[in-house]
C-alpha positions as CSV (number, residue, x, y, z in Angstrom):
1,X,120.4,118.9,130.3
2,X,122.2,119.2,127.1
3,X,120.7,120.9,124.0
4,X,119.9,119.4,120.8
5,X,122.6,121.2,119.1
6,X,125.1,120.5,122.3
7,X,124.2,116.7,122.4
8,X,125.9,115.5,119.1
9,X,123.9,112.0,119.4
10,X,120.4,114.6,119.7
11,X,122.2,116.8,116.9
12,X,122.4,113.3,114.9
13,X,118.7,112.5,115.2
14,X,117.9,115.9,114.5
15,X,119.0,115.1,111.0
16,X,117.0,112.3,110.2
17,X,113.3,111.7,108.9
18,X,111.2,109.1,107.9
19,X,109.4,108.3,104.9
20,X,107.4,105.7,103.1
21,X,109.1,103.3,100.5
22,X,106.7,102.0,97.8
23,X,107.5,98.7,95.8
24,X,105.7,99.2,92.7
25,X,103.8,96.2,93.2
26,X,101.8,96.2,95.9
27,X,102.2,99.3,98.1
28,X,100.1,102.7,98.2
29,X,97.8,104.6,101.4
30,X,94.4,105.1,100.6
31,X,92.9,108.7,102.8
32,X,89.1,110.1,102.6
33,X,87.4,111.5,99.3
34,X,88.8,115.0,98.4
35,X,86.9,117.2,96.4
36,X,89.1,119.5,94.5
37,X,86.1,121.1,92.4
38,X,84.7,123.3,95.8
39,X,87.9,125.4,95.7
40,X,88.7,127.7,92.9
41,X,92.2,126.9,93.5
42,X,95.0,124.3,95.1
43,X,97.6,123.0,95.5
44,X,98.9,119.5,95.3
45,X,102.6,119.0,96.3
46,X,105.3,116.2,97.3
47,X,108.9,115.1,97.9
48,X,109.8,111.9,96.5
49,X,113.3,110.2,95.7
50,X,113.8,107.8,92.8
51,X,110.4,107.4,91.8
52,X,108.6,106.1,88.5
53,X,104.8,106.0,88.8
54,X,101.7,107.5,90.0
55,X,102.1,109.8,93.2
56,X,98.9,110.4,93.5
57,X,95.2,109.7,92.4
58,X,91.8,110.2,93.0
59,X,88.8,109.0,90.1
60,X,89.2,105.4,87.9
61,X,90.3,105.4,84.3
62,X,87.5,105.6,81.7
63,X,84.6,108.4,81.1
64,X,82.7,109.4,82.0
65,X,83.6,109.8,85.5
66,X,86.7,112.7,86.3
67,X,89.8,111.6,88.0
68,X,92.7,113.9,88.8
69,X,96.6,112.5,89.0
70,X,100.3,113.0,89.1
71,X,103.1,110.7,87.9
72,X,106.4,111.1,87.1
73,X,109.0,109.0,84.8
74,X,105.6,106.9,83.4
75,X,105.3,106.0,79.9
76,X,101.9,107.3,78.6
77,X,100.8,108.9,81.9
78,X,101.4,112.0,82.8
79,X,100.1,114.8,85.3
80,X,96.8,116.6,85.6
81,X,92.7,116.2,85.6
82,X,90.1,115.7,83.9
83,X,86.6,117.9,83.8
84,X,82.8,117.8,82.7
85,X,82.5,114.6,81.0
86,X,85.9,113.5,80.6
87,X,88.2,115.7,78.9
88,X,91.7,115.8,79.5
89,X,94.1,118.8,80.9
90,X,97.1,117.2,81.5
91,X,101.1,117.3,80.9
92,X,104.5,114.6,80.8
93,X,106.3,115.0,84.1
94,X,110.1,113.7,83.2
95,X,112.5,114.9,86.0
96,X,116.6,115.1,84.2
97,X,117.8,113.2,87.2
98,X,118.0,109.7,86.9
99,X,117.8,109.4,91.0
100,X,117.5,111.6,94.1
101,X,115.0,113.9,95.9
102,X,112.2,115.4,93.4
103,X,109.9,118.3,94.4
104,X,106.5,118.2,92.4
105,X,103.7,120.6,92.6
106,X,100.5,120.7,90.0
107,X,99.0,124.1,90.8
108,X,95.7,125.8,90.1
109,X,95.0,128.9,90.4
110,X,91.0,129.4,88.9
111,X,92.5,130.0,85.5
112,X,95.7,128.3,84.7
113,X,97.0,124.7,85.7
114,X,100.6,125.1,85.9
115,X,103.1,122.6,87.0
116,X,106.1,122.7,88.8
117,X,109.8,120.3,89.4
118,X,112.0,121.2,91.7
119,X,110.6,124.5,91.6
120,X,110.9,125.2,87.9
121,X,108.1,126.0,85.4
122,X,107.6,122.8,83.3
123,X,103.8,122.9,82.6
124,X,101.7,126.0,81.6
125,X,98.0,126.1,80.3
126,X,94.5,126.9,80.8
127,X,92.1,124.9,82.5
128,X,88.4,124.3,83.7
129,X,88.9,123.2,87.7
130,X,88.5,119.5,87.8
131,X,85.4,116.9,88.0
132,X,82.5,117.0,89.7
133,X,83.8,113.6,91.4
134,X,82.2,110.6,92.3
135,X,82.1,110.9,96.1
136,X,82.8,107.1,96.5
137,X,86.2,107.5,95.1
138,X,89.1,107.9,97.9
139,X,92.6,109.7,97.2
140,X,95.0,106.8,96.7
141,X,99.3,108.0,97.3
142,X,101.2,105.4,95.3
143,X,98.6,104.5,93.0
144,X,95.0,104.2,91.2
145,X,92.2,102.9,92.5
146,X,91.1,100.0,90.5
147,X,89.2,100.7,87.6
148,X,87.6,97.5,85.9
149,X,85.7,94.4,88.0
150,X,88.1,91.9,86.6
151,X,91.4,93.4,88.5
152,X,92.4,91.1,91.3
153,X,93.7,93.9,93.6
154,X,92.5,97.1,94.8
155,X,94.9,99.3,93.2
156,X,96.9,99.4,89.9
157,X,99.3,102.0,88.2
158,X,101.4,101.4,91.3
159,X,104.5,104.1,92.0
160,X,107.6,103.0,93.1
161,X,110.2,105.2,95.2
162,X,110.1,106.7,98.3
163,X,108.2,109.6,99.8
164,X,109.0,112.0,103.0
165,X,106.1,114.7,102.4
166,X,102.6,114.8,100.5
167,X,100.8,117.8,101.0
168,X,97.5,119.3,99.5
169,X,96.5,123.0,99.9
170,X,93.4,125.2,98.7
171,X,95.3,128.0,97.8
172,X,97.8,128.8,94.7
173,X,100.6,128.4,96.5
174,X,103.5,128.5,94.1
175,X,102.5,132.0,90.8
176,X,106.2,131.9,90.2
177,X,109.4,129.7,90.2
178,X,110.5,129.1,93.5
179,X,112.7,127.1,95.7
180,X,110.8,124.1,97.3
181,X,111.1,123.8,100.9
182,X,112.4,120.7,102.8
183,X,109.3,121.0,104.9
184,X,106.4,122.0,105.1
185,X,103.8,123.3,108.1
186,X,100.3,123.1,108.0
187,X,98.5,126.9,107.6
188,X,94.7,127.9,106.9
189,X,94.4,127.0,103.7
190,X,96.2,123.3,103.9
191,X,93.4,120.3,103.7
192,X,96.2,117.8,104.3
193,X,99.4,117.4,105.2
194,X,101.8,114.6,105.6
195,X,105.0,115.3,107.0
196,X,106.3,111.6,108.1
197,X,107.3,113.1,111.3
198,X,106.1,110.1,113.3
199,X,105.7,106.7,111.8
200,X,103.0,104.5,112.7
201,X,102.3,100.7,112.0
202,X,99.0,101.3,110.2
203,X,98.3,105.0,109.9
204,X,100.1,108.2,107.8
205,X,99.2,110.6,110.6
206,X,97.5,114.3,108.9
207,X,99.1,117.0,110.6
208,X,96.5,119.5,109.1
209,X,93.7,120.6,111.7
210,X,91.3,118.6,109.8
211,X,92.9,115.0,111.0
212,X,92.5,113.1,107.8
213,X,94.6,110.3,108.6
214,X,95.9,107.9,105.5
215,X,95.9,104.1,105.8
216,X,99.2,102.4,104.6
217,X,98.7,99.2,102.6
218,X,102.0,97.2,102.3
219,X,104.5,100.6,102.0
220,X,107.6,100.3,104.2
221,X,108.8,102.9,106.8
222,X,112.6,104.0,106.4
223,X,114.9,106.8,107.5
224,X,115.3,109.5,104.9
225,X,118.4,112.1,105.2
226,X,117.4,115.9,104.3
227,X,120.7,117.7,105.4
């Protein structure tokens, strides 16, 4: 039997790996409450290609109940938490590129909130962790979860782009700059992790340990490149 690297058709598939496309309009994957405040520090961190919007979210608009975020390229939003009652630790995210693969990591390490593109320093400050939370809230990817009665949908900030790796960690990973990698594996300290390895109809499969399996709502599988 032929090796990977001797098959050039294996070699070929080697290259290729899946992500999730978001429209903007509709699409985001909803996965079980988080609660960032038990660890004195994380991690949040994600590939994503062309994308204007909220990556991630967790808490509604409006006090006095916390919420914690990242966006990227989105007028009057920007990236971080919120603590106690309400107030606001949080940062612009503008990558230079107008297109093409974007690394983002907020970081906390007990002190700081720091925030990192492409592996470079943008963000620097300190910080109270985030919340408490209300439980009830789930961790939406590719949006916010609705945040007034009178929205007809489930969701609203949407992002729009496409993502091949969302990862959250309760560790500091990154106290310096630092050159992202193109993937990631799951270790001790990682809560989840979505790699995109194996695409599923309904599901974004958690290859942490702890099995905390997304559910897709209207995002759109598609082959990604990494070479």
């Amino acid at each position: 039997m032929l090796s990977a690297a001797a098959d050039p058709a294996k070699a070929d598939q080697a290259k290729v790996q899946y992500g999730l496309k978001f429209d903007g309009k509709d699409s985001y994957v909803t996965l079980p409450h988080v609660n960032f405040s038990e660890w004195n520090a994380f991690t949040i961190e994600a590939w994503v290609k062309d994308w204007r919007g909220r990556i991630c979210c967790e808490g509604i608009q409006g006090d006095p109940q916390n919420s914690l975020w990242i966006s990227i390229r989105a007028n009057r939003h920007s990236t971080g938490w919120e603590s106690d009652n309400g107030t606001n630790y949080s940062a612009p995210v503008d990558p230079n590129s107008d297109a093409g693969w974007d690394h983002v990591a907020l970081v906390y390490d007990g002190n700081e909130q720091a925030i990192y593109l492409n592996g470079k320093l943008v963000h620097k400050m300190t910080a109270p962790k985030p919340g408490p939370f209300d439980p009830e809230r789930k961790l939406f990817l590719g949006a916010q979860e609705k945040w007034e009665e009178t929205q007809t949908k489930p969701a609203g900030l949407f992002g729009r782009g496409t993502m091949r790796m969302f990862q959250i960690s309760k560790a500091a990973k990154y106290t310096k700059e630092f050159e992202p990698a193109e993937s990631n594996k799951a270790d001790e300290n990682t809560i989840v992790l979505f790699d995109f390895l194996k695409p599923d109809q309904t599901k974004l499969l958690d290859s942490s340990k702890n099995k905390q399996h997304g559910t897709i709502h209207s995002a759109q599988w598609v082959t990604v490149l990494t070479d």
